[in-house]
C-alpha positions as CSV (number, residue, x, y, z in Angstrom):
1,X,0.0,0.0,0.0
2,X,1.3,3.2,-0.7
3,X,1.7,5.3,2.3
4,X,1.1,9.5,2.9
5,X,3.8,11.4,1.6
6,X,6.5,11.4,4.8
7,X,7.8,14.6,2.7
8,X,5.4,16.9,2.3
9,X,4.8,15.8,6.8
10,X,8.5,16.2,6.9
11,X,8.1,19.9,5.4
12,X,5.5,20.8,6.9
13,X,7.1,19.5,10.3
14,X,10.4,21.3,9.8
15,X,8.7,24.9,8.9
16,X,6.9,24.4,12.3
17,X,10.1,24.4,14.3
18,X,11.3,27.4,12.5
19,X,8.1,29.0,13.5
20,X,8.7,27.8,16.8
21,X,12.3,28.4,17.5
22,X,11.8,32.2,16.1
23,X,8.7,32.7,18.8
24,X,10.6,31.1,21.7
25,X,13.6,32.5,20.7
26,X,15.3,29.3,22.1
27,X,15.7,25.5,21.5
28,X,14.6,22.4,23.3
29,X,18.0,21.3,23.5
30,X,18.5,20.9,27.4
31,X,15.4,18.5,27.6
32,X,16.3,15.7,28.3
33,X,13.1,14.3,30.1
34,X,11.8,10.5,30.2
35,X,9.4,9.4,27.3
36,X,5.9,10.7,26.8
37,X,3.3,11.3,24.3
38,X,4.3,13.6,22.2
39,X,8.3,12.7,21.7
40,X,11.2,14.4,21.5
41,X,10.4,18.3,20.4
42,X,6.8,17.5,20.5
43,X,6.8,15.9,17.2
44,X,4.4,12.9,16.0
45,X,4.8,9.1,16.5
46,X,7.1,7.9,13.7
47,X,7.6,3.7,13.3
48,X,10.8,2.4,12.2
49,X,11.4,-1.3,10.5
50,X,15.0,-2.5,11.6
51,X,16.3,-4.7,8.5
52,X,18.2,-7.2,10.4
53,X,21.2,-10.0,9.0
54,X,21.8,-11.9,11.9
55,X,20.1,-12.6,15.5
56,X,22.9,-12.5,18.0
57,X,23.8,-11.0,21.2
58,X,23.9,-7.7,19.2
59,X,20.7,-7.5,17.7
60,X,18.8,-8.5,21.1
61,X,21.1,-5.7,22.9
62,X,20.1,-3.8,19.9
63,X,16.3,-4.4,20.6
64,X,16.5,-3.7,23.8
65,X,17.8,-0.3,23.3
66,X,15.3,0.6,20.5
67,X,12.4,-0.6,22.1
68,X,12.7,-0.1,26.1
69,X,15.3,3.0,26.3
70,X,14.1,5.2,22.7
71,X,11.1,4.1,22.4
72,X,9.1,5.7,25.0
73,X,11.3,9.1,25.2
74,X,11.1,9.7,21.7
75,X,7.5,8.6,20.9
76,X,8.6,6.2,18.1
77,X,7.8,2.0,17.5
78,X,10.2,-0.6,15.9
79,X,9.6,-3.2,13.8
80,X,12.2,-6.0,13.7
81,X,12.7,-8.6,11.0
82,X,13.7,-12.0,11.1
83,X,17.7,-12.4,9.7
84,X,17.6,-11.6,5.8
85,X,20.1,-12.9,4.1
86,X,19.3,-12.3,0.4
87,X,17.7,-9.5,-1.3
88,X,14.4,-11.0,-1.7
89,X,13.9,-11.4,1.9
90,X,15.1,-8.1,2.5
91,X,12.7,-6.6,-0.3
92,X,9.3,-8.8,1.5
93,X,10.3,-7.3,5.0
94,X,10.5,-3.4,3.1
95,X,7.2,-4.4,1.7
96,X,5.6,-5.9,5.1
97,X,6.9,-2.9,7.0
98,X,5.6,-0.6,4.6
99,X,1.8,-2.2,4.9
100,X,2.4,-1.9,8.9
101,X,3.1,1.3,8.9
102,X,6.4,1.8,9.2
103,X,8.1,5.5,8.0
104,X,11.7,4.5,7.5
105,X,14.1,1.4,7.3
106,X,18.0,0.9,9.0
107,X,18.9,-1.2,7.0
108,X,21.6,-3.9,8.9
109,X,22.1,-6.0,6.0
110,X,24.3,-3.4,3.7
111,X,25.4,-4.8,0.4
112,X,26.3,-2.2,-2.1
113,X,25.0,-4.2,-5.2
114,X,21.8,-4.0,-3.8
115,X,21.5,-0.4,-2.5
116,X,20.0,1.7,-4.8
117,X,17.0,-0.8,-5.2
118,X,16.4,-0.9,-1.9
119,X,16.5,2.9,-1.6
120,X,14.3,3.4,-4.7
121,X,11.9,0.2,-3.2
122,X,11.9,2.7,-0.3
123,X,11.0,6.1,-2.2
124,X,8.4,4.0,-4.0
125,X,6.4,3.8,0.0
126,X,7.8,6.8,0.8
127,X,10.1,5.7,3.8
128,X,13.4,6.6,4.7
129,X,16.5,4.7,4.2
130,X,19.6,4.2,5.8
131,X,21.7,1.5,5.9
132,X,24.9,0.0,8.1
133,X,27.6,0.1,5.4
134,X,29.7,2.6,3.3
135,X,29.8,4.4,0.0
136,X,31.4,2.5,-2.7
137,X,31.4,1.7,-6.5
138,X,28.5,-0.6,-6.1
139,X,26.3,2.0,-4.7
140,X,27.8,5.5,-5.1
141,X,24.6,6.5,-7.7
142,X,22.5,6.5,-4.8
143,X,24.5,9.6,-3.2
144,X,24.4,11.3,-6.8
145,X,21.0,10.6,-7.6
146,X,19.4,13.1,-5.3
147,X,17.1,10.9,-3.6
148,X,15.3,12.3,-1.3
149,X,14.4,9.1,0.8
150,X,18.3,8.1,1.5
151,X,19.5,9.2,4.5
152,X,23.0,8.0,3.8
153,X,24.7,5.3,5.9
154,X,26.4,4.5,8.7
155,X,29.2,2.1,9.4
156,X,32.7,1.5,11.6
157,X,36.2,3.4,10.5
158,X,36.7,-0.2,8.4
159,X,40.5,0.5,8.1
160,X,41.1,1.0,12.0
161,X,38.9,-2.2,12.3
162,X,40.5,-4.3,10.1
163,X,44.2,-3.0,11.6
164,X,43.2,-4.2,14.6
165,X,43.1,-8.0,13.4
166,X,46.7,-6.9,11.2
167,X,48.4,-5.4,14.6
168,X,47.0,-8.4,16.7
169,X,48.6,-11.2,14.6
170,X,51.7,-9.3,14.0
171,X,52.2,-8.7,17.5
172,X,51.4,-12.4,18.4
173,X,52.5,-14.6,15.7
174,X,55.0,-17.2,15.3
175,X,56.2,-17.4,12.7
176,X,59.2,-20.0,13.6
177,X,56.0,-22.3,13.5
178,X,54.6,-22.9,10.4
179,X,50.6,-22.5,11.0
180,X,48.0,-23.0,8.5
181,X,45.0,-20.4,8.5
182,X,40.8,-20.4,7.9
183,X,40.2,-17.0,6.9
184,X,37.1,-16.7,7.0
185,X,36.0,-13.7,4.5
186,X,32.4,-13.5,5.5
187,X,30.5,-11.1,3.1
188,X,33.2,-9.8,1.5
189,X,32.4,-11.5,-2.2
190,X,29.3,-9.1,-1.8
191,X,31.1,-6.1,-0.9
192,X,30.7,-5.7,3.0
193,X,33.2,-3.0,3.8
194,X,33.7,-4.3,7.7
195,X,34.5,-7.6,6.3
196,X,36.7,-7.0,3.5
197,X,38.9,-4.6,5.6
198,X,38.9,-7.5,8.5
199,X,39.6,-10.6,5.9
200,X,42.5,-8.3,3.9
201,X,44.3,-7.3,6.9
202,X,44.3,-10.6,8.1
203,X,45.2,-12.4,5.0
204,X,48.2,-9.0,4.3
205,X,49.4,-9.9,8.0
206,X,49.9,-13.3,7.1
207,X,51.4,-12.4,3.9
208,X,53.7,-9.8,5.6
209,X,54.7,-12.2,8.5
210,X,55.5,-15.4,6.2
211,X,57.2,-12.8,3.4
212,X,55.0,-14.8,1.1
213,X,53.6,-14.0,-1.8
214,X,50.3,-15.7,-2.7
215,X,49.3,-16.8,-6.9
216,X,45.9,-14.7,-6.4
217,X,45.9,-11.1,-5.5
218,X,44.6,-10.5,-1.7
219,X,41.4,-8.7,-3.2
220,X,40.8,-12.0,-5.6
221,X,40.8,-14.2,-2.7
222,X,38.3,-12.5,-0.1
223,X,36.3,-11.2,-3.1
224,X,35.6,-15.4,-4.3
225,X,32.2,-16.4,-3.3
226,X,33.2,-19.9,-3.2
227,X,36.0,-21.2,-1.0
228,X,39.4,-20.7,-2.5
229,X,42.9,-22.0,-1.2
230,X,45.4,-19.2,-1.1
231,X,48.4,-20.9,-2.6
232,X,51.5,-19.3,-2.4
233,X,55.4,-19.8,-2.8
234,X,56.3,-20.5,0.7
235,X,53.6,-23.2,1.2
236,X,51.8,-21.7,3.9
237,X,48.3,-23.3,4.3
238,X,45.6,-20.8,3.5
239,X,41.8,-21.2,3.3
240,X,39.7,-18.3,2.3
241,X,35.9,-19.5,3.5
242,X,33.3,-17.1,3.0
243,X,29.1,-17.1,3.8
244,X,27.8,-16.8,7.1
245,X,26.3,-19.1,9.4
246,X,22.3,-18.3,7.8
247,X,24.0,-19.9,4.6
248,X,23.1,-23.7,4.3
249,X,25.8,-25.9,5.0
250,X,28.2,-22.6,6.5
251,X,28.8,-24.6,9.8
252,X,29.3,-27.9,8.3
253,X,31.9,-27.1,5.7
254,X,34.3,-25.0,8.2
255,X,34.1,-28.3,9.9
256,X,35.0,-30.5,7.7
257,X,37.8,-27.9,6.9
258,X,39.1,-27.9,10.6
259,X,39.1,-31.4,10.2
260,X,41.9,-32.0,7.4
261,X,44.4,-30.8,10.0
262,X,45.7,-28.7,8.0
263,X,44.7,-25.3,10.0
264,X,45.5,-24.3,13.7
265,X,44.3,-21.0,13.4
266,X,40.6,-20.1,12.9
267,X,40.3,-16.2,11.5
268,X,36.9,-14.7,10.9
269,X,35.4,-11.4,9.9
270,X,32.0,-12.2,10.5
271,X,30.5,-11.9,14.2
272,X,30.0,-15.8,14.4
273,X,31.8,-16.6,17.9
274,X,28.3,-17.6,19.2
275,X,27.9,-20.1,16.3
276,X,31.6,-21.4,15.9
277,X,32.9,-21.9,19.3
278,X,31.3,-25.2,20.1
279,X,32.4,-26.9,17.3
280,X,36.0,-25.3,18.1
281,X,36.0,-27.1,21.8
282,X,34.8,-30.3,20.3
283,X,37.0,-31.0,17.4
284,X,39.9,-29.4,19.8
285,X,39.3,-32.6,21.8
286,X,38.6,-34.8,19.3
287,X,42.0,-34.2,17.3
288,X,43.8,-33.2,20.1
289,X,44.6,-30.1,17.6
290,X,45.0,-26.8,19.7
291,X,43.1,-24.6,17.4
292,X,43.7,-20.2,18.0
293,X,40.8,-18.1,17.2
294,X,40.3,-14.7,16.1
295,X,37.4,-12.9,15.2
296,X,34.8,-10.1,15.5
297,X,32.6,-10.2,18.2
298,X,30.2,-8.0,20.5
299,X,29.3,-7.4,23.6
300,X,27.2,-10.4,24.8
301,X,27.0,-14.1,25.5
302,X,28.6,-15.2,23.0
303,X,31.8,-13.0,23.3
304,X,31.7,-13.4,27.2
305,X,31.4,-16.8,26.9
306,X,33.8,-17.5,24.5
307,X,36.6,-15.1,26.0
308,X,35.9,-16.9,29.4
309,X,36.5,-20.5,28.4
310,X,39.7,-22.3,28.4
311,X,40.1,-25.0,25.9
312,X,41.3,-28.9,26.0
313,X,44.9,-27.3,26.4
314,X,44.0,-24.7,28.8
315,X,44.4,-21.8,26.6
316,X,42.2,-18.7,26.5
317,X,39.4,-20.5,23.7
318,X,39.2,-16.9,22.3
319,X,42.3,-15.0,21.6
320,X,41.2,-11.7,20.5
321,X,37.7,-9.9,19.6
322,X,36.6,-7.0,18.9
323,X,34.0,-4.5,20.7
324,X,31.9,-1.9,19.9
325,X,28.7,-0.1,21.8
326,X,25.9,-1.2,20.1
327,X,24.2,1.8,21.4
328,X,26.2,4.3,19.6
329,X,25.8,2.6,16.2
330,X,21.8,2.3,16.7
331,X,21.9,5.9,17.6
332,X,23.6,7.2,13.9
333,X,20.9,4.7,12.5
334,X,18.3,6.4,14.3
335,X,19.4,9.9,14.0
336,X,19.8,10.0,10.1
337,X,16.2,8.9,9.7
338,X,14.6,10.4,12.4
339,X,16.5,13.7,10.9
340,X,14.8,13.8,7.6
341,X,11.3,12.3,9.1
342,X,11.4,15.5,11.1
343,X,12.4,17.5,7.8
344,X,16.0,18.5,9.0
345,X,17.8,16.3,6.1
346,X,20.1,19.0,5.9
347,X,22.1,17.4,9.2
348,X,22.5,13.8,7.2
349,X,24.4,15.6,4.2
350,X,28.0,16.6,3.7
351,X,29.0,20.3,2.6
352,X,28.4,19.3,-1.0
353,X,24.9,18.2,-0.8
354,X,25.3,14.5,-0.9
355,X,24.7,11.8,1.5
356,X,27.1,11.3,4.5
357,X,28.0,8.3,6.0
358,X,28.6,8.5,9.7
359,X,32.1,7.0,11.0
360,X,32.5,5.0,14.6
361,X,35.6,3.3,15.8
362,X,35.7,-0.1,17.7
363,X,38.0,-1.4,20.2
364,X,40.1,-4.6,20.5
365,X,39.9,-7.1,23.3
366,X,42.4,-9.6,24.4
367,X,41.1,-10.9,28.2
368,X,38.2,-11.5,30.1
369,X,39.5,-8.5,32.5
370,X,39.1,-5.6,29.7
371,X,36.1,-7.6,28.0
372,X,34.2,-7.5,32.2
373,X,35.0,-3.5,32.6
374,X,33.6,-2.7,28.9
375,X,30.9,-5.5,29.2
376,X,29.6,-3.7,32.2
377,X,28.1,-0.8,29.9
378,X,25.9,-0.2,27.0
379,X,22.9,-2.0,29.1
380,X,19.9,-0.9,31.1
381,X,20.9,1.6,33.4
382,X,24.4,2.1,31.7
383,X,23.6,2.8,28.1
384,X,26.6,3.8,26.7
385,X,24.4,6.4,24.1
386,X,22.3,8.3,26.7
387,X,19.6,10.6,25.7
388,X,22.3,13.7,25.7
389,X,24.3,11.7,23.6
390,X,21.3,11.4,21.5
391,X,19.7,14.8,21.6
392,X,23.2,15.7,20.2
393,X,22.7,13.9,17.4
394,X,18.7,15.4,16.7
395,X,18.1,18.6,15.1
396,X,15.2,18.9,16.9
397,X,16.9,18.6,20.1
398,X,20.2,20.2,18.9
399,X,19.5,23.7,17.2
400,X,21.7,24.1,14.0
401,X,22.5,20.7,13.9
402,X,25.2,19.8,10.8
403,X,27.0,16.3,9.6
404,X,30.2,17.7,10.8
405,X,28.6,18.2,14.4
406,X,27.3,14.9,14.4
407,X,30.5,12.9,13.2
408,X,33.1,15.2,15.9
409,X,30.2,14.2,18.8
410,X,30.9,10.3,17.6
411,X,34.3,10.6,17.7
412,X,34.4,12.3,21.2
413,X,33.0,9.6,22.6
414,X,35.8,7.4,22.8
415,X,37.1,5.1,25.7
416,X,38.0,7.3,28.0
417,X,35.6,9.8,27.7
418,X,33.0,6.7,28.3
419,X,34.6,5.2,31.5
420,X,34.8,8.6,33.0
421,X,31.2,8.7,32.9
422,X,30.3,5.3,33.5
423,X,32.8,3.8,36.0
């Protein structure tokens, strides 16, 4: 069904506040009072569908933040999806959302191939879009094409991330041993940034470390979509694996690759700790093969668990992770479509008129001491995005309100500024 224009509510919204402002002579800024009614500047109930890939720790914490902490304060309802892991189901959720009701998508399923469809499948039910992912070749019409639905998108700094993973094996390595490698390259065959920074600084440390040179080019073997050996001249084992655990048979073959004995160490982009680690401690004991692992993680079970747990040789299972606060990334999400519901656009743009995307830079983890003081935040009561932090990021709540204000607040909050609040 096709829904009310959300622009010509949007304008109509936005001249309103200028009205407002110019009578009061002042902002709203400094409110930053529980839920209500009416929502943050008084504006109208707005309901946002939340495109998810992948149910995990981070989507529940995810929920949870949406629904029991923004929710009520800023008068707005979420609809989640089940995980989508083509475009089809990501196109029947759009459609479903857009017969519920729903104004805008976040998009958490970002491949660049498919954004422009989504964004115009979008326009066509007049919601917002934004999704978690960058600009690149694959989508870079959609910040040219002037549409007036996309929001831009938000994502991590995908080279800090992915130096991270370089600087931990480099650091850790041993490369008197000769080791044999799973890279697992996730998404990166369908052009997720996070992942193709993670899987090529993984696969340039190995490269670096070795002073081997592999037969494929690094961007040829995380960009296969079918598993691919990286041969090269010093013999080094190397097993680019990509897909994701939704993908039939995901789990099934990294087992049977684990079980060649040719691998020790267990690499992957993709935040699949909570579906791997299992299968790690049982064929760990089963070959009496002490397997490292490496990967992205979040703050949850999964990572907890996993960075808790020693293994059949009484190792630390998981050797390093990475973090981020889930509440920060669901606030740029929020803010770039709540922005433009609202009519203030203008704050989700760069200085040349095109879609932003919103940077946020993640941590690494090595021991269950750092992982229990971080773990400790971003949940009820210690929200790592609180509602100042958001109101920063509203122009409704933050007079003025530009892309470059919004990116220097991300940045600002950084470890240090987070513990001094929250510890």
């Amino acid at each position: 069904m096709k829904k009310n224009g959300w622009l010509r509510k949007a304008a109509a919204i936005g001249m309103a506040g200028v009205l407002a402002v110019g009578a009061g002579g002042c902002s709203d800024s400094g409110d930053t009072s529980q839920g209500g009614e009416s929502g943050a500047g008084g504006q109208e109930k707005y309901k946002i569908g939340i495109l998810e890939v992948q149910l995990n720790d981070e989507s529940t914490n995810r929920a949870d933040w949406f629904n029991n902490y923004i929710a009520p304060k800023y008068n707005v309802e979420f609809m989640f999806s089940e995980a989508c892991s083509d475009l089809n189901s990501c196109m029947t959720f759009i459609e479903n959302a857009a017969d519920a009701g729903c104004d805008a998508i976040i998009n958490y399923y970002a491949v660049g191939a498919n954004t422009q469809q989504l964004v115009e499948l979008c326009a066509e039910y007049d919601m917002v879009y934004t999704e978690n992912g960058g600009r690149n070749p694959a989508n870079d019409a959609v910040y040219t094409g002037n549409y007036e639905n996309f929001a831009g998108n938000f994502m991590a700094d995908q080279p800090a991330t992915g130096k991270l993973f370089h600087d931990y094996l480099s650091e850790t390595l041993d490369t008197s041993v000769e080791h044999g490698f799973i890279v697992g390259t996730g998404n990166a065959y369908q052009g997720n940034a996070q992942q193709t920074e993670i899987s090529a600084n993984m696969l340039g440390a190995i490269e670096e470390l070795y002073g081997l040179k592999f037969d494929s080019t690094i961007e040829e073997l995380y960009s296969s979509s079918a598993p691919v050996n990286g041969t090269n001249d010093k013999g080094i084992e190397v097993y680019c694996y990509p897909g994701a655990p939704a993908t039939s048979g995901w789990l099934e073959g990294l087992n049977a690759a684990m079980q060649t004995g040719k691998y020790d160490y267990i690499l992957m982009s993709g935040n699949v700790l909570g579906n791997i680690m299992t299968t790690v401690d049982e064929l760990e004991t089963a070959m009496n093969k002490d397997f490292t692992v490496i990967g992205f993680g979040s703050f949850g079970e999964a990572l907890t668990s996993a960075m808790n747990s020693v293994d059949h040789f009484g190792n630390q299972a998981l050797s390093m992770s990475t973090v981020k606060f889930t509440s920060i990334v669901s606030t740029m999400g929020f803010s770039k479509v709540y922005n433009c519901l609202t009519g203030h656009r203008d704050a989700c743009l760069e200085a040349n008129g095109e879609p932003s995307v919103l940077l946020f830079r993640m941590n690494a983890v090595t021991n269950p001491q750092q992982l229990e003081e971080m773990g400790s935040w971003d949940k009820e009561g210690k929200w790592v995005a609180d509602y100042d932090f958001v109101d920063s990021m509203l122009a409704v709540k933050t007079e003025g309100l530009t892309n470059e204000q919004a990116q220097e607040t991300i940045y600002k909050m950084d470890y240090d500024a987070i513990k001094a609040r929250l510890n």
